[in-house]
PDB file of N, CA, C and O in Angstrom, chain B, residues numbered from 101:
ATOM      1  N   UNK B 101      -8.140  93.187  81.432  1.00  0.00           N
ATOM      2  CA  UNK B 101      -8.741  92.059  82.078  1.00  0.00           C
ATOM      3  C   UNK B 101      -8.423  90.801  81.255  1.00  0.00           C
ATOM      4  O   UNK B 101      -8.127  90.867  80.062  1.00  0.00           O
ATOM      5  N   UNK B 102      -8.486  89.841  81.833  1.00  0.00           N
ATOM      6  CA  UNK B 102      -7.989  88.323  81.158  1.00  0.00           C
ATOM      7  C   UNK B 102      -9.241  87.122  81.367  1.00  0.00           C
ATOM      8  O   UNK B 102      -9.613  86.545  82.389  1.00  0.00           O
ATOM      9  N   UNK B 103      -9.636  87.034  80.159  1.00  0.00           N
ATOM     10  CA  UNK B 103     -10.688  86.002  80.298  1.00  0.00           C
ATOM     11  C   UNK B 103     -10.046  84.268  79.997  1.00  0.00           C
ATOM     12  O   UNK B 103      -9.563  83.594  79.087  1.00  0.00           O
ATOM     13  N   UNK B 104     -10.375  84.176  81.219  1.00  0.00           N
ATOM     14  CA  UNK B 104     -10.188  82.698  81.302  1.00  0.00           C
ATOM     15  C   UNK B 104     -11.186  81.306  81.337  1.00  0.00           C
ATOM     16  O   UNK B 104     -12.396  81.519  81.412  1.00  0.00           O
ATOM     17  N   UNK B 105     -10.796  80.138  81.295  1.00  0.00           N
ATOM     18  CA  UNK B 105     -11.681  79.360  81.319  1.00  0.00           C
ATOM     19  C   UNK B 105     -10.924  77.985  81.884  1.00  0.00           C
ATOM     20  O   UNK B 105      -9.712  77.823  81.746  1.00  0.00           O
ATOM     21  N   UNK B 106     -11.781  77.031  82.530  1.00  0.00           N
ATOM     22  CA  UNK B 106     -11.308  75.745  83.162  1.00  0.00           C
ATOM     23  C   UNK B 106     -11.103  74.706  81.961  1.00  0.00           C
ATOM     24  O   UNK B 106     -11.702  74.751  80.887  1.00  0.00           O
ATOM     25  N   UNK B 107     -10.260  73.875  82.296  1.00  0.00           N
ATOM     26  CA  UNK B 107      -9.645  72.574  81.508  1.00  0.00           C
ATOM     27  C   UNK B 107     -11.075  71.947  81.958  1.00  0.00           C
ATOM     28  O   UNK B 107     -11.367  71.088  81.126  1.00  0.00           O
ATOM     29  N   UNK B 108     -12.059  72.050  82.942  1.00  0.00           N
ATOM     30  CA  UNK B 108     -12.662  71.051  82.995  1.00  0.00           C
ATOM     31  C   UNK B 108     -13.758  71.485  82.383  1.00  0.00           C
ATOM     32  O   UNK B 108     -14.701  70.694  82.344  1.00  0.00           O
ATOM     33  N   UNK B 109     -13.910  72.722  81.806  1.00  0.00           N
ATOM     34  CA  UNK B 109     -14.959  72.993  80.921  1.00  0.00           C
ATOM     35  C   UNK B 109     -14.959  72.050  79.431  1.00  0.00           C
ATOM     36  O   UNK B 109     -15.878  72.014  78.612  1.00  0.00           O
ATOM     37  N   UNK B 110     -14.121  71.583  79.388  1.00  0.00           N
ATOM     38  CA  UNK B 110     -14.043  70.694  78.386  1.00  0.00           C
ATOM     39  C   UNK B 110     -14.177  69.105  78.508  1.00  0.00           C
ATOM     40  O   UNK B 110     -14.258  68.799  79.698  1.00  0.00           O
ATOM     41  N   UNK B 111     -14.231  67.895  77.583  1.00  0.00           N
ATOM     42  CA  UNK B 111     -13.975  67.371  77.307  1.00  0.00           C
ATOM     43  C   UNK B 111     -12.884  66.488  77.939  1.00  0.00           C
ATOM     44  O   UNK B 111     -11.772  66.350  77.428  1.00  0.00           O
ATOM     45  N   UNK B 112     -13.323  65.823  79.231  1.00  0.00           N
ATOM     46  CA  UNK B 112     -11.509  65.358  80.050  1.00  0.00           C
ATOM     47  C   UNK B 112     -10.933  64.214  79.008  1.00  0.00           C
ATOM     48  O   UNK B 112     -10.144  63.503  79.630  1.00  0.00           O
ATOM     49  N   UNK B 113     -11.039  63.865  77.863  1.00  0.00           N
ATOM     50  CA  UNK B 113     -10.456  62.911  77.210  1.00  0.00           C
ATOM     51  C   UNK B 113      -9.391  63.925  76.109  1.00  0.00           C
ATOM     52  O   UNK B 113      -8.391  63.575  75.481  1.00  0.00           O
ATOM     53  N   UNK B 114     -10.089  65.320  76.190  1.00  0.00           N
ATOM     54  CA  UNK B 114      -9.803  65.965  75.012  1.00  0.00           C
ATOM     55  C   UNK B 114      -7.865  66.633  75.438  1.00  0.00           C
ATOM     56  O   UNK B 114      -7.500  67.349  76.370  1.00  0.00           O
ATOM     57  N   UNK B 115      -7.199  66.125  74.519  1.00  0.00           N
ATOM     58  CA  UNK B 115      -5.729  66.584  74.708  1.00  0.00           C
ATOM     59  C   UNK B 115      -5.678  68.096  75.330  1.00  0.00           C
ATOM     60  O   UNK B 115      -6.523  68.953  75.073  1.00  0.00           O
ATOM     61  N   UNK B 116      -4.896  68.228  75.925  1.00  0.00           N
ATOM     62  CA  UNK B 116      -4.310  69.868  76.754  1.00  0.00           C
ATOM     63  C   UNK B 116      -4.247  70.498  75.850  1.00  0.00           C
ATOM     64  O   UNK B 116      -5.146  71.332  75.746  1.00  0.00           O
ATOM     65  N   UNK B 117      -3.306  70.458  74.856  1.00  0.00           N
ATOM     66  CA  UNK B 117      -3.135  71.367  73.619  1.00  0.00           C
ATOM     67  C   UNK B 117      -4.608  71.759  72.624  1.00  0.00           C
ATOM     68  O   UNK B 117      -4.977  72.874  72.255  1.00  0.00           O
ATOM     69  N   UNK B 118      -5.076  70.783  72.437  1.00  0.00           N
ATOM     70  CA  UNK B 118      -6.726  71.085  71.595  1.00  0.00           C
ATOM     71  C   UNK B 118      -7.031  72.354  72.538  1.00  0.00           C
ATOM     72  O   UNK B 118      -7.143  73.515  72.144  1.00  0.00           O
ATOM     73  N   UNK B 119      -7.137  71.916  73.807  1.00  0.00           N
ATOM     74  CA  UNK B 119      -7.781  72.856  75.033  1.00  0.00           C
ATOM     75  C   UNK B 119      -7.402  74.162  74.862  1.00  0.00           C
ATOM     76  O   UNK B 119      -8.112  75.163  74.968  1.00  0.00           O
ATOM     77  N   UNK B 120      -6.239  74.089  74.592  1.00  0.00           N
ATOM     78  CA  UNK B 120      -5.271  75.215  74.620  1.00  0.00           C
ATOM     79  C   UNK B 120      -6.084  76.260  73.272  1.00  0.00           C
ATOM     80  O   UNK B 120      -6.706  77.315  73.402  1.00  0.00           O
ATOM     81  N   UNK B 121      -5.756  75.427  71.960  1.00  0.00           N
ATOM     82  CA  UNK B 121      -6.869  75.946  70.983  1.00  0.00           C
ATOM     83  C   UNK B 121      -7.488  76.151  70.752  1.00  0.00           C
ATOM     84  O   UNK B 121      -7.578  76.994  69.859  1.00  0.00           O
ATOM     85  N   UNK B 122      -8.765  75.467  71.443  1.00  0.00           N
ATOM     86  CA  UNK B 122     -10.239  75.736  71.499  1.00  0.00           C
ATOM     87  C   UNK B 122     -10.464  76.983  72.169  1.00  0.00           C
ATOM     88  O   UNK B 122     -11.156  77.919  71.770  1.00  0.00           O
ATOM     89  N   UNK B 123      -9.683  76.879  73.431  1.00  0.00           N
ATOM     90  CA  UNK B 123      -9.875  78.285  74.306  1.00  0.00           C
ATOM     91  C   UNK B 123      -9.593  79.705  73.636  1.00  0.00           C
ATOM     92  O   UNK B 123     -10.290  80.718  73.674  1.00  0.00           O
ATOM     93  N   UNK B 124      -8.317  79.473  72.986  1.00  0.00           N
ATOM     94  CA  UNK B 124      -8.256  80.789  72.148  1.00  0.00           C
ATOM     95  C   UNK B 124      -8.969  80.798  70.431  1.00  0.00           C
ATOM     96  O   UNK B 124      -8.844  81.782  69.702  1.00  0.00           O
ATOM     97  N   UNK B 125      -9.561  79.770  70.084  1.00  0.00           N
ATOM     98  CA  UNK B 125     -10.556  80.211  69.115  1.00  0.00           C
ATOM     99  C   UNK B 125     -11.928  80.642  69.398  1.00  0.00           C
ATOM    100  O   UNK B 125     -12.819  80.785  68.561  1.00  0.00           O
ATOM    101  N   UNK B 126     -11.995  80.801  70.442  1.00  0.00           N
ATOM    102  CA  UNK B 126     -13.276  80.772  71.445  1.00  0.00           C
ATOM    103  C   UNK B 126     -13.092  82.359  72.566  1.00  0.00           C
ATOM    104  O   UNK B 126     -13.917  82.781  73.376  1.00  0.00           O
ATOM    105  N   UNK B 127     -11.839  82.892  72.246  1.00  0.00           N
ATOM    106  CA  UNK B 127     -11.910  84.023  72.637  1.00  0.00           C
ATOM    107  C   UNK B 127     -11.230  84.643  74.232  1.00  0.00           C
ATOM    108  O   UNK B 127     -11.253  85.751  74.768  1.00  0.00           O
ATOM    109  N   UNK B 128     -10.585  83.157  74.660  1.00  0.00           N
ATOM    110  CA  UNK B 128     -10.342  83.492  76.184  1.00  0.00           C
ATOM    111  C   UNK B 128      -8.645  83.515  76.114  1.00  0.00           C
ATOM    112  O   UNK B 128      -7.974  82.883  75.299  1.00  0.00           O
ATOM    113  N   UNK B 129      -8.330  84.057  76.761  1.00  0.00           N
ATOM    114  CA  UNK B 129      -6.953  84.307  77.110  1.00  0.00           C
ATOM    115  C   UNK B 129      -5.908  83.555  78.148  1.00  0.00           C
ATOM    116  O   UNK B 129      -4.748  83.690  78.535  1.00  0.00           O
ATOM    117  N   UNK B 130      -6.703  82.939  78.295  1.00  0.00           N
ATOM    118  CA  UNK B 130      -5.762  82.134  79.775  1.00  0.00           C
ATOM    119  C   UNK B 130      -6.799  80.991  79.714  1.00  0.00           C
ATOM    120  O   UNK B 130      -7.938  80.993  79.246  1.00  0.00           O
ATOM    121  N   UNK B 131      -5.860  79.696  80.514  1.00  0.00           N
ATOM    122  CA  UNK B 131      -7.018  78.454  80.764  1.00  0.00           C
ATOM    123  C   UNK B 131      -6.343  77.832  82.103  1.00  0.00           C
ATOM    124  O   UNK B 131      -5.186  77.738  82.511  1.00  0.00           O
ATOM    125  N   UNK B 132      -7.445  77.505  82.524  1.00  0.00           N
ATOM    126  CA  UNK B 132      -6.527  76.971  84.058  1.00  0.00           C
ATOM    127  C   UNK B 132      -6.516  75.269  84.092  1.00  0.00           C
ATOM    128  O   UNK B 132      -7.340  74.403  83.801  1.00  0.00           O
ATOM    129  N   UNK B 133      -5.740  75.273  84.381  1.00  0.00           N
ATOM    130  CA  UNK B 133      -5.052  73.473  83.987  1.00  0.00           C
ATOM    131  C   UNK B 133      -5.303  72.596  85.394  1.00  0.00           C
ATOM    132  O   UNK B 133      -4.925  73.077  86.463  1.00  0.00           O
ATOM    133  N   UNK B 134      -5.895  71.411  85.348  1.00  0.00           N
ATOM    134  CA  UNK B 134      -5.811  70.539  86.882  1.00  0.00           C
ATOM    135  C   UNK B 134      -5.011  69.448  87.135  1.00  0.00           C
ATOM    136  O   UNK B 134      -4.814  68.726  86.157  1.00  0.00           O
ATOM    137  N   UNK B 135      -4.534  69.148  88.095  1.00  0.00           N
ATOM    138  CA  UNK B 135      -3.669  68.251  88.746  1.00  0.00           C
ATOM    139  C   UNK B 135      -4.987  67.195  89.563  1.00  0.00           C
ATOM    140  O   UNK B 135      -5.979  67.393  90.264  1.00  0.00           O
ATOM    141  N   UNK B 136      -4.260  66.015  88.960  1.00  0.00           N
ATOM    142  CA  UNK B 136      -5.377  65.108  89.676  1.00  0.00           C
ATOM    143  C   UNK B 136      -4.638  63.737  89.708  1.00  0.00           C
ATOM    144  O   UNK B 136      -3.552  63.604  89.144  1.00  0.00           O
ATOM    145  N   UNK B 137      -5.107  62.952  90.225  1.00  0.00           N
ATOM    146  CA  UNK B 137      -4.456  61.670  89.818  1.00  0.00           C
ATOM    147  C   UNK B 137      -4.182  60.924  89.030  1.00  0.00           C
ATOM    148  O   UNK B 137      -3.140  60.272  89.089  1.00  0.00           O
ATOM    149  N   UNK B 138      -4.824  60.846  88.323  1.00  0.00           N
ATOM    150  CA  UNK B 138      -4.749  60.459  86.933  1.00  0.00           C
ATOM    151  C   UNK B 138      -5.271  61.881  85.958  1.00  0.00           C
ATOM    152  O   UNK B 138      -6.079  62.783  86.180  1.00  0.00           O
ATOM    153  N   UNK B 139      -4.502  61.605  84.974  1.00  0.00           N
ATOM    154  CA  UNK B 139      -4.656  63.412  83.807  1.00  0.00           C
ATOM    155  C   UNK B 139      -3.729  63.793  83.524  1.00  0.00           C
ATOM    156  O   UNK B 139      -2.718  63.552  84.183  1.00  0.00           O
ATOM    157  N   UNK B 140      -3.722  64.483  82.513  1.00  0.00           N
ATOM    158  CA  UNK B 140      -2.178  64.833  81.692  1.00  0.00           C
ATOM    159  C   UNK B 140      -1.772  65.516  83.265  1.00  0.00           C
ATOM    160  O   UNK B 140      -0.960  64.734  83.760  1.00  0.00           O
ATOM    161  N   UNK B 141      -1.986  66.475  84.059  1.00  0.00           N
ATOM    162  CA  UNK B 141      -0.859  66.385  84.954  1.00  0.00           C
ATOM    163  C   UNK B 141      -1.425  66.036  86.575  1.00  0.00           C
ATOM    164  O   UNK B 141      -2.429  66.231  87.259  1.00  0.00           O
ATOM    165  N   UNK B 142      -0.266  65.480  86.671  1.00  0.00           N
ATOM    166  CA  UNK B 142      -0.371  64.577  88.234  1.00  0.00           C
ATOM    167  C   UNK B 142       0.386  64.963  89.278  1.00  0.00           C
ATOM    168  O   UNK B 142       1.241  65.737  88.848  1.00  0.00           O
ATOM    169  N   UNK B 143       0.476  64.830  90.255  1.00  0.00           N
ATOM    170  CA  UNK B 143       1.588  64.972  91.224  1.00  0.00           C
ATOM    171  C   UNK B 143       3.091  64.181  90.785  1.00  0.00           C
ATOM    172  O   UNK B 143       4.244  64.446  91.127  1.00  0.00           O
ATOM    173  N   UNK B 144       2.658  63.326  90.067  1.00  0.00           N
ATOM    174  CA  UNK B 144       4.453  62.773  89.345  1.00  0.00           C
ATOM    175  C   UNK B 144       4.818  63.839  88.204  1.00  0.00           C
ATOM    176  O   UNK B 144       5.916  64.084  87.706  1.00  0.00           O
ATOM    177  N   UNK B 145       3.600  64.380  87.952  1.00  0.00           N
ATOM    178  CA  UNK B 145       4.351  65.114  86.007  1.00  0.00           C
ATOM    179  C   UNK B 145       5.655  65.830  86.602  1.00  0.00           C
ATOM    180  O   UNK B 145       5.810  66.249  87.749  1.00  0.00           O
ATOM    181  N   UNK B 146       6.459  65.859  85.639  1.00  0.00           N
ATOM    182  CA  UNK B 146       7.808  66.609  86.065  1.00  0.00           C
ATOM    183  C   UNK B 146       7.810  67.891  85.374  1.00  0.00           C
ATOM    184  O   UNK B 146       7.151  68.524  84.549  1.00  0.00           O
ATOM    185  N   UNK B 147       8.881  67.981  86.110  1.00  0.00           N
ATOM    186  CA  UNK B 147       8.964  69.774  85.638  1.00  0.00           C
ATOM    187  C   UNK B 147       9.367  70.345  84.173  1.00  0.00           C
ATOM    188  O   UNK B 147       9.317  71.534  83.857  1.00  0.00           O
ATOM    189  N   UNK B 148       9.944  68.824  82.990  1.00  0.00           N
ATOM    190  CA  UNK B 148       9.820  69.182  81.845  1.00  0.00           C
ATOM    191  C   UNK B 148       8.668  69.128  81.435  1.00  0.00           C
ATOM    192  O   UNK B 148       8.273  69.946  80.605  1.00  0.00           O
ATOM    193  N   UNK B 149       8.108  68.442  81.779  1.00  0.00           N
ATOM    194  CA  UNK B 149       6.428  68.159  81.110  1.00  0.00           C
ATOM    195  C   UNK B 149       5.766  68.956  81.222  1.00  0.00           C
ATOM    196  O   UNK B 149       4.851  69.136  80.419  1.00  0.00           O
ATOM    197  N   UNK B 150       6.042  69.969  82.576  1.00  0.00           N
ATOM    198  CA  UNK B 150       5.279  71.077  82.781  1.00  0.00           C
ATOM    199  C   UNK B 150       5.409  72.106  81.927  1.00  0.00           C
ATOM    200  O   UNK B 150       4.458  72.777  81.526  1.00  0.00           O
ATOM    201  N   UNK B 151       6.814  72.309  81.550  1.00  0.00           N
ATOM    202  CA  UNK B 151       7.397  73.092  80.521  1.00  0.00           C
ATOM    203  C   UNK B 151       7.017  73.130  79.055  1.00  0.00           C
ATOM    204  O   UNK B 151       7.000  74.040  78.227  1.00  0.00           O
ATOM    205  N   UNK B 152       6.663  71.598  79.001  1.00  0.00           N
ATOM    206  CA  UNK B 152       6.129  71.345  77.360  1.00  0.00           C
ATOM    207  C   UNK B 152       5.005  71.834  78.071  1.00  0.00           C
ATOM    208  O   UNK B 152       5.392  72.847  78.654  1.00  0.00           O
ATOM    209  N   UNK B 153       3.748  71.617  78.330  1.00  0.00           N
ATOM    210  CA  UNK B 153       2.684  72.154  78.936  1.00  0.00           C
ATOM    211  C   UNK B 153       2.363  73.999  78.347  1.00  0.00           C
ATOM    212  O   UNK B 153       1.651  74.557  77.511  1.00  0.00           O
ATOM    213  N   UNK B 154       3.316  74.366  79.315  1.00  0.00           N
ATOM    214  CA  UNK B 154       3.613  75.891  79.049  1.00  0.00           C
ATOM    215  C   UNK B 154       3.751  75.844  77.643  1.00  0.00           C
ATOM    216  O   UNK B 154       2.824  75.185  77.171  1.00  0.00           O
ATOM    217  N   UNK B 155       4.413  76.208  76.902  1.00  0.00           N
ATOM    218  CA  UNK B 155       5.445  75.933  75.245  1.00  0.00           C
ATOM    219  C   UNK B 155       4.066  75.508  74.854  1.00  0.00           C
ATOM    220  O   UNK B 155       3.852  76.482  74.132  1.00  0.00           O
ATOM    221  N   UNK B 156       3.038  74.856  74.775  1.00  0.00           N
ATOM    222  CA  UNK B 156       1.972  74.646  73.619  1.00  0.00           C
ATOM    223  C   UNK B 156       1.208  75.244  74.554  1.00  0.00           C
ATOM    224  O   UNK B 156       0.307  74.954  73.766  1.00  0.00           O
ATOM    225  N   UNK B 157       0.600  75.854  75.556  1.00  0.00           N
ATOM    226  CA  UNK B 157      -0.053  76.639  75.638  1.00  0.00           C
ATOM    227  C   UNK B 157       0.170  78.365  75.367  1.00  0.00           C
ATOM    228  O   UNK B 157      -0.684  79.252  75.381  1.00  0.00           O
ATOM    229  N   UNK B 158       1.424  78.443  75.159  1.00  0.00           N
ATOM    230  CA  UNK B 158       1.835  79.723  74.716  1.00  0.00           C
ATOM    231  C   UNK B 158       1.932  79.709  72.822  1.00  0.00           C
ATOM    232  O   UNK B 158       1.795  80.734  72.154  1.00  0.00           O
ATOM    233  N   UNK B 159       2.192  78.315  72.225  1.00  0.00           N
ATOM    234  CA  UNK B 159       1.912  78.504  71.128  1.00  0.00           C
ATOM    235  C   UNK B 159       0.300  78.952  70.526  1.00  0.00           C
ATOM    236  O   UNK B 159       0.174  79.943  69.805  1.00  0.00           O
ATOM    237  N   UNK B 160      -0.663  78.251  70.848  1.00  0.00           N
ATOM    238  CA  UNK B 160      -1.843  78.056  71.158  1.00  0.00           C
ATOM    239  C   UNK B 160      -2.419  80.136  71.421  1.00  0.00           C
ATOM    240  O   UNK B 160      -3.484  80.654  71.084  1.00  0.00           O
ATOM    241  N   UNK B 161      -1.597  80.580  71.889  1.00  0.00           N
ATOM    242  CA  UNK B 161      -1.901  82.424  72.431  1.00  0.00           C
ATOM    243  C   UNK B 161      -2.561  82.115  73.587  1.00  0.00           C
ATOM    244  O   UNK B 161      -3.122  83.167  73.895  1.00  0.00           O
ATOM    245  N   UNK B 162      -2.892  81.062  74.630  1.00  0.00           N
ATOM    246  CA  UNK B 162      -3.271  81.049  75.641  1.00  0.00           C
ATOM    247  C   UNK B 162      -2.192  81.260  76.779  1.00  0.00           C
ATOM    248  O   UNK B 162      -1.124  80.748  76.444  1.00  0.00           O
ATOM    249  N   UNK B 163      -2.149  81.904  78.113  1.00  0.00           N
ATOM    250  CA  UNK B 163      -1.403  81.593  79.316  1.00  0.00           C
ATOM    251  C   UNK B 163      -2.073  80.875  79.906  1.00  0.00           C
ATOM    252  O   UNK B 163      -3.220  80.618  79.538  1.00  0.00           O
ATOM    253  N   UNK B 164      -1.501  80.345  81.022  1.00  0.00           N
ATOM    254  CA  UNK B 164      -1.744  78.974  82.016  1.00  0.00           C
ATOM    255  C   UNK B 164      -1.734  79.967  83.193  1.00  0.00           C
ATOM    256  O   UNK B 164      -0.666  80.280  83.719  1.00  0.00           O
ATOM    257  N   UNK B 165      -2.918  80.468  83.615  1.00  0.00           N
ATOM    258  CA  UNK B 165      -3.359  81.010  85.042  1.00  0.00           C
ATOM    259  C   UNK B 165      -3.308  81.117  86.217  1.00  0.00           C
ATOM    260  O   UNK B 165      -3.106  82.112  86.913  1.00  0.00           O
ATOM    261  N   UNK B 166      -3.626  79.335  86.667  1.00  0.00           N
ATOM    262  CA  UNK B 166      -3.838  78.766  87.425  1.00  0.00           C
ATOM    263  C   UNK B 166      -3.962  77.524  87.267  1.00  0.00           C
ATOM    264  O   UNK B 166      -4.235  76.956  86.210  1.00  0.00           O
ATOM    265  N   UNK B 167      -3.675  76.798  88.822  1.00  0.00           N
ATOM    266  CA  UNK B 167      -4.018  75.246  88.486  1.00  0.00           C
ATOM    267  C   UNK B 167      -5.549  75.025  89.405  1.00  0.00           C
ATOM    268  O   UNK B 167      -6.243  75.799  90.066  1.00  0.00           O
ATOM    269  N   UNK B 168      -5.631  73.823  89.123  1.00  0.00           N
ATOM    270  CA  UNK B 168      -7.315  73.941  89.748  1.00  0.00           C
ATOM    271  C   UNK B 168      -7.043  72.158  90.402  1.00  0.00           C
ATOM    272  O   UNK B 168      -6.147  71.411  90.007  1.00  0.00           O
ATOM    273  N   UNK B 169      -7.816  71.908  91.187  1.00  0.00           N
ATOM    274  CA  UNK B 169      -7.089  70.638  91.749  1.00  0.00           C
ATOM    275  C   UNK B 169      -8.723  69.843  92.894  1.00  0.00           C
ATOM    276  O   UNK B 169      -9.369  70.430  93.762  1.00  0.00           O
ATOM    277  N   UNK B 170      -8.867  68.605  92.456  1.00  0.00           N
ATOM    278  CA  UNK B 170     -10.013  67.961  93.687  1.00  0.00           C
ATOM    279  C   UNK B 170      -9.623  67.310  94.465  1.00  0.00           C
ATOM    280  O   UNK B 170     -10.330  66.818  95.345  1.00  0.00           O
ATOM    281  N   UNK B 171      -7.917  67.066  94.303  1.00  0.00           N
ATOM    282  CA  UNK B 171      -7.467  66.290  95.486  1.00  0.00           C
ATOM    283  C   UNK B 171      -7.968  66.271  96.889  1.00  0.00           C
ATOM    284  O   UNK B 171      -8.365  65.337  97.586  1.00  0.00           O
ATOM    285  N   UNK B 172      -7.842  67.587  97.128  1.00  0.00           N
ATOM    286  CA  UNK B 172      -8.497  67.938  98.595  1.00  0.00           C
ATOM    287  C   UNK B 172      -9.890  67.192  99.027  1.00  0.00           C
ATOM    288  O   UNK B 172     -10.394  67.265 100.148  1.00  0.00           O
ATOM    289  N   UNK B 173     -10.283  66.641  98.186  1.00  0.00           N
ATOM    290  CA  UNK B 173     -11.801  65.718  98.584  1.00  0.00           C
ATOM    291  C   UNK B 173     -10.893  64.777  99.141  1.00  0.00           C
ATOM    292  O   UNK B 173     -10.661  64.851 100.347  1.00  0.00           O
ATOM    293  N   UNK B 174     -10.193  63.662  98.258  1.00  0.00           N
ATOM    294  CA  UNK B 174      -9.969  62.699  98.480  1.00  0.00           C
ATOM    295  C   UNK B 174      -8.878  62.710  99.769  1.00  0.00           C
ATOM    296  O   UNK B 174      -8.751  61.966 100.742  1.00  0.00           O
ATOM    297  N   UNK B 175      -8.360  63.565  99.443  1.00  0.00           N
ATOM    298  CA  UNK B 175      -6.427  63.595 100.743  1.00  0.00           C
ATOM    299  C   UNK B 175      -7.084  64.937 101.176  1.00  0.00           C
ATOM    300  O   UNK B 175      -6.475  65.928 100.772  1.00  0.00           O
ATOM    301  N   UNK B 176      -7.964  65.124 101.759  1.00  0.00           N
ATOM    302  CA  UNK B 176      -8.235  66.451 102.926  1.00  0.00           C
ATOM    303  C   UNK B 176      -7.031  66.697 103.881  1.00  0.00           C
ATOM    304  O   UNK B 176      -6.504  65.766 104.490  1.00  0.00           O
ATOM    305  N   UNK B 177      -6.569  68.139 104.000  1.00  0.00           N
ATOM    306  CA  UNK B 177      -5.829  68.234 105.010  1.00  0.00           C
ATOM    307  C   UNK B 177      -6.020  68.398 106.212  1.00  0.00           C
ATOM    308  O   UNK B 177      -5.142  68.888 106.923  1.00  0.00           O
ATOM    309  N   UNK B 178      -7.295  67.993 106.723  1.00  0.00           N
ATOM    310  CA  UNK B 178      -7.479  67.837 107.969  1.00  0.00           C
ATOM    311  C   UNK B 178      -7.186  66.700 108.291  1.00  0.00           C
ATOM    312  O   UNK B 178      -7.294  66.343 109.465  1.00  0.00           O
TER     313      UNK B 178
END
């Protein structure tokens, strides 16, 4: 089993990578990362950034799960 935890359980000022650390000094194995409009990642982040993303969350001993996202409030697809 893989214990995970949300980016938004934290600190939204607090860097991705801390996140990344905190989560695995804290015992969880995976952290799920959000896309928002403004935040380390956005609908512009590119696909290297995503990559650095990955690369310090794998340094860190965490995987990246899932993404988690509130857009849907604001841009509903209905």
């Amino acid at each position: 089993m893989i214990k995970g935890i949300s980016a938004w359980a934290f600190d939204p000022q607090r860097p991705l990578p801390e996140v990344f650390r905190m989560a695995r000094e804290n015992g969880f194995d995976s952290v799920e990362v959000a896309i928002d409009e403004s935040g380390p990642i956005t609908p512009e982040t590119s696909r290297d950034e995503c990559r650095r993303l990955i690369e310090q969350a794998q340094k860190a001993g965490v995987r990246l799960s899932s993404l988690a996202s509130g857009l849907g409030w604001r841009y509903p697809l209905s």
